[in-house]
FIZABA-371603 format. One record per residue: x, y, z of N, C-alpha, C in turn; chain; residue number from 1. Coordinates in steps of 0.2 Angstrom, whole numbers, plus 5000, padded with zeros to 4 digits. Last residue first. Example, Ala and Ser with C-alpha at 12.3 -4.5 7.8 and 13.67 -1.06 7.14 Angstrom:
<recs>
REC    npx    npy    npz   capx   capy   capz    cpx    cpy    cpz   kette    nr
REC   5064   4989   5035   5068   4995   5036   5064   5000   5039       A     2
REC   5066   4972   5039   5062   4978   5039   5066   4984   5039       A     1
</recs>
This chain:
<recs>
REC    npx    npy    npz   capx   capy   capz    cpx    cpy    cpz   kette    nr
REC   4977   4979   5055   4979   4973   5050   4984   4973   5049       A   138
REC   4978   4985   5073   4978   4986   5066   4978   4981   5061       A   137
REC   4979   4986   5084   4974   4980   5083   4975   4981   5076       A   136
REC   4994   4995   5093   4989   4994   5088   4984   4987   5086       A   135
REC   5005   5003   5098   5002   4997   5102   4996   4998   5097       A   134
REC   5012   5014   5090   5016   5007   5093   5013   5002   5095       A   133
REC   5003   5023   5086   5004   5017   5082   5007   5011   5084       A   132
REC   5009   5034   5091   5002   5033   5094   4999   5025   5089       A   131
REC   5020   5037   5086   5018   5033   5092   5010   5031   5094       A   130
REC   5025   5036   5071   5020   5041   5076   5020   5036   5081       A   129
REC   5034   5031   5062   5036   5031   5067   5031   5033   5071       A   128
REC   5029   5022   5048   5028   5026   5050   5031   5026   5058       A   127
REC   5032   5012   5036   5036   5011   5043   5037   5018   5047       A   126
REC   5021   5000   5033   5022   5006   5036   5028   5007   5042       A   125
REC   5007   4990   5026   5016   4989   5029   5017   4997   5028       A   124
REC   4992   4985   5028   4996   4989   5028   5002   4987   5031       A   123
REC   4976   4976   5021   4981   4975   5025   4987   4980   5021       A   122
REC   4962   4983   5022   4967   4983   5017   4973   4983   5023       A   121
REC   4947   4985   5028   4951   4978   5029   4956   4977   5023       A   120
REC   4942   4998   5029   4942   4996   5023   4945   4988   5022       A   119
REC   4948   5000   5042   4941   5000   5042   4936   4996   5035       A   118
REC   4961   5002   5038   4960   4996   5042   4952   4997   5042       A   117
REC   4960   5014   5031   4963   5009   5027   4962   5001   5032       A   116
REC   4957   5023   5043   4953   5023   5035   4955   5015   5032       A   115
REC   4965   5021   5052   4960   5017   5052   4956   5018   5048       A   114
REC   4977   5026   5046   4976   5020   5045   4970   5018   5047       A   113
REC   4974   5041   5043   4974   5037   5037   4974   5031   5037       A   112
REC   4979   5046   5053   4973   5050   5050   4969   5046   5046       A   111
REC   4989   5043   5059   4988   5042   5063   4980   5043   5059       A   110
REC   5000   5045   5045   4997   5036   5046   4992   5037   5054       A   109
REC   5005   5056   5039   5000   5056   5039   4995   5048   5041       A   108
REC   5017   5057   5046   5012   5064   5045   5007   5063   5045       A   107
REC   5022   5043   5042   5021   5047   5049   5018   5053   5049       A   106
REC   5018   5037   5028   5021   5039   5029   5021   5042   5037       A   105
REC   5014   5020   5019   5010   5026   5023   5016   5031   5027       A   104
REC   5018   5009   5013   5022   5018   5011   5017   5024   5014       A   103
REC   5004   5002   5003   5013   5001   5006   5016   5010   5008       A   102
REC   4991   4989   5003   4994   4996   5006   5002   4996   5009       A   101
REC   4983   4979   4998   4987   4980   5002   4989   4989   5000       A   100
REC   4969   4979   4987   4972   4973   4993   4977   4973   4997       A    99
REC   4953   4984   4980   4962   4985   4983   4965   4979   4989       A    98
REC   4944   4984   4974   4948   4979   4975   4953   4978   4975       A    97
REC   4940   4997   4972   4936   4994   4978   4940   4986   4977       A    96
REC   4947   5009   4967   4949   5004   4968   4946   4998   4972       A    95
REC   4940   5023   4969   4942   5021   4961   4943   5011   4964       A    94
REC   4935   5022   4982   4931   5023   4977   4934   5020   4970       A    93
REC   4948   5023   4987   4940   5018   4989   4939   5017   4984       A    92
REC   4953   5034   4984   4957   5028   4983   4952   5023   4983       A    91
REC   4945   5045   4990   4946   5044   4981   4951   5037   4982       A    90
REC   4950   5043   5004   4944   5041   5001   4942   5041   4995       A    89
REC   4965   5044   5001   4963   5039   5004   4956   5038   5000       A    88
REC   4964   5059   4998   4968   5055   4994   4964   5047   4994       A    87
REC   4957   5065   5011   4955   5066   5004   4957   5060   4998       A    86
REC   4970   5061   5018   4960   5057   5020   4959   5058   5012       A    85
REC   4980   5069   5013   4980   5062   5013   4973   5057   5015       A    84
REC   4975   5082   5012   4976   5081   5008   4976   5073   5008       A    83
REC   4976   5086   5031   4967   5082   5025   4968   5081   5017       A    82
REC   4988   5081   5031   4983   5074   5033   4977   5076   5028       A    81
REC   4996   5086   5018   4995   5087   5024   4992   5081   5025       A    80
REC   5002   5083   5003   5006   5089   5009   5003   5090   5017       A    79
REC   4998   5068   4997   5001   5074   4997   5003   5080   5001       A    78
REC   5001   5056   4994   4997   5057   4999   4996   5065   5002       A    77
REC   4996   5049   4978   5001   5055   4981   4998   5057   4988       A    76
REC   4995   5033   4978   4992   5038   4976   4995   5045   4983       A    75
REC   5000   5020   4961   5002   5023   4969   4995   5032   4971       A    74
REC   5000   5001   4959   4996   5008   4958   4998   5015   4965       A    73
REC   5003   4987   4951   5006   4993   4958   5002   5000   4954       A    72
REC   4996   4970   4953   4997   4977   4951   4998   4984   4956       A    71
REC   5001   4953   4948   5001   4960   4955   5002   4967   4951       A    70
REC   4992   4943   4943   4997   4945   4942   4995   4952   4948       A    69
REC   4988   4925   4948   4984   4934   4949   4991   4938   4947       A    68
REC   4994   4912   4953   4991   4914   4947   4988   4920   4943       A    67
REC   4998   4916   4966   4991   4911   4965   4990   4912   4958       A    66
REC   5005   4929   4961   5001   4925   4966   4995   4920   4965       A    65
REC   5016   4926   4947   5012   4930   4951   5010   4929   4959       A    64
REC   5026   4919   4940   5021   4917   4940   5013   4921   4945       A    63
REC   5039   4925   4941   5037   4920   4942   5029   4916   4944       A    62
REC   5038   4941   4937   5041   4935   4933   5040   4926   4935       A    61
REC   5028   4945   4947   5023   4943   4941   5030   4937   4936       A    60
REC   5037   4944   4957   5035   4942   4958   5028   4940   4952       A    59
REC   5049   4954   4951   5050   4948   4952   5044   4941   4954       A    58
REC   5039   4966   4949   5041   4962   4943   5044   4956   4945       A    57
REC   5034   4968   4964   5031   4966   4960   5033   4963   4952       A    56
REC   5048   4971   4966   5044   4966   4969   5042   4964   4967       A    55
REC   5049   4983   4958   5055   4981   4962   5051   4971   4962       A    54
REC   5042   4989   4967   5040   4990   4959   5044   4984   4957       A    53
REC   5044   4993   4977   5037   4987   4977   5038   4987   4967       A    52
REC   5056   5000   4979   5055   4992   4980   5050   4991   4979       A    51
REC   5050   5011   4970   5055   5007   4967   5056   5001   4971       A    50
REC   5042   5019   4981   5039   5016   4974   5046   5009   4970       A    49
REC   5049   5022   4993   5044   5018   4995   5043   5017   4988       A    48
REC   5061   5030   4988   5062   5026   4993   5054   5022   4994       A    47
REC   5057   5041   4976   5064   5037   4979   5065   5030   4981       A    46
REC   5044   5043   4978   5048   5042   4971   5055   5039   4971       A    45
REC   5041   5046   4990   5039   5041   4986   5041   5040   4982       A    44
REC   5049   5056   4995   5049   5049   4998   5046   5044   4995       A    43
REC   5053   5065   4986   5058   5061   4985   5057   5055   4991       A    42
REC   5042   5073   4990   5041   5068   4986   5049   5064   4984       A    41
REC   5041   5084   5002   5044   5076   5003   5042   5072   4997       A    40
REC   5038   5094   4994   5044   5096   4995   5047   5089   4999       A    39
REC   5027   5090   4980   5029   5096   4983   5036   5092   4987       A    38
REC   5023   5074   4976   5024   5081   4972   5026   5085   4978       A    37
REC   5023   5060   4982   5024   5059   4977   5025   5068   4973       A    36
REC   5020   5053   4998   5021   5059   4996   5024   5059   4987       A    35
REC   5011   5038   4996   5016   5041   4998   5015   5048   4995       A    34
REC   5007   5022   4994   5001   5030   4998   5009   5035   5001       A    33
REC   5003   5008   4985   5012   5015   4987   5005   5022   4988       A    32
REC   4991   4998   4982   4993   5004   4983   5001   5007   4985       A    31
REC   4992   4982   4973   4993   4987   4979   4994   4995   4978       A    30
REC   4979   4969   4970   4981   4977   4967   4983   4978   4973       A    29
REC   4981   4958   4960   4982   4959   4966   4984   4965   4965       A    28
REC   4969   4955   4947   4977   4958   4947   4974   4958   4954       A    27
REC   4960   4942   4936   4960   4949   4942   4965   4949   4947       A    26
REC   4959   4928   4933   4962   4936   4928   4962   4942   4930       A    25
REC   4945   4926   4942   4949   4923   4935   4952   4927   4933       A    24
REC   4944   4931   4960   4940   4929   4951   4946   4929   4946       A    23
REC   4951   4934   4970   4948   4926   4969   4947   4926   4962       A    22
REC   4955   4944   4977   4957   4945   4972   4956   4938   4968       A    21
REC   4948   4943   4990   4948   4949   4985   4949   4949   4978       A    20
REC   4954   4932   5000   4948   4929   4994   4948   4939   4988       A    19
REC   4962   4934   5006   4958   4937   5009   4951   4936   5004       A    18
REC   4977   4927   5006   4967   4921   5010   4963   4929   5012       A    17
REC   4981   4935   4999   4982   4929   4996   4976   4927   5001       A    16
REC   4985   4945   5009   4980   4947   5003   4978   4941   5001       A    15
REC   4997   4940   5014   4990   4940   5019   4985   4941   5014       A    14
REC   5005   4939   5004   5003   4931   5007   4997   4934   5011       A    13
REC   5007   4952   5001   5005   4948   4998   5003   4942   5002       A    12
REC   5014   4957   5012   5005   4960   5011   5005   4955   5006       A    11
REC   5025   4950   5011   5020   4950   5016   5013   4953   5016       A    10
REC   5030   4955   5000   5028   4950   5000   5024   4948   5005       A     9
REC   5031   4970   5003   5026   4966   5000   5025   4959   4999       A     8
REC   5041   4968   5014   5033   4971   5015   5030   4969   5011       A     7
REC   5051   4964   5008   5050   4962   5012   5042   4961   5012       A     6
REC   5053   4974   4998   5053   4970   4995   5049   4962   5002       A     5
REC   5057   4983   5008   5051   4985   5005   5047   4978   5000       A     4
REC   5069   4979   5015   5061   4979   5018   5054   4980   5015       A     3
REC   5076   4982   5004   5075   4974   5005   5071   4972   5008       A     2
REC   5080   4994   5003   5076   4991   4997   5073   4984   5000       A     1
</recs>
């Protein structure tokens, strides 16, 4: 729980100079991109949604960021990669002021993160795929 707690405040502080969440009373929005139905939804229900949730109340108790309270919002990444692209690009579209990204999972972060890096949404992952180890990513 404590890395998760970690992460976010670290997408917090980078979101913090990305000016997105600058206007008056407009929520720092994070995403949870996690499996949430079929047979690994015990990864997001479990282990990535409750530390950022976790977070985010400690973090609206005191005063939020910069004055912007933090909003958590999650979306089911669900059973394969193109379920997860699919997910991703409905994610754009509802949320065009999205500000971080938590809980990309390994199945699906080789498909998904230049979606979410091309979109300049800084990501915490504790995705294992290798093809990730040496990255320019956010």
């Amino acid at each position: 729980m404590a890395l998760g707690l970690t992460g976010l405040v670290a997408i917090v502080a980078s979101a913090c100079g990305s000016g997105s969440s600058e206007a008056s009373g407009s929520p720092v929005v994070f995403d949870v991109f996690s499996p949430f139905s079929g047979p690994n939804a015990f990864i997001g229900n479990q282990y990535n949604l409750p530390p950022v949730e976790l977070a985010s109340k400690l973090i609206n108790q005191n005063g939020g960021v910069l004055g912007h309270k933090v909003e958590v919002i999650t979306t089911d990444s669900g059973q394969d990669v193109g379920d997860a692209v699919s997910a991703a690009n409905k994610l754009f579209a509802q949320y065009p002021n999205l500000n971080g990204e938590v809980g990309i999972t390994s199945d699906v972060a080789s498909a998904v993160v230049p979606l979410f890096n091309a979109h300049a949404i800084p990501m915490m992952s504790l995705a294992g795929n290798e093809a990730l180890d040496k990255s320019h990513y956010i």
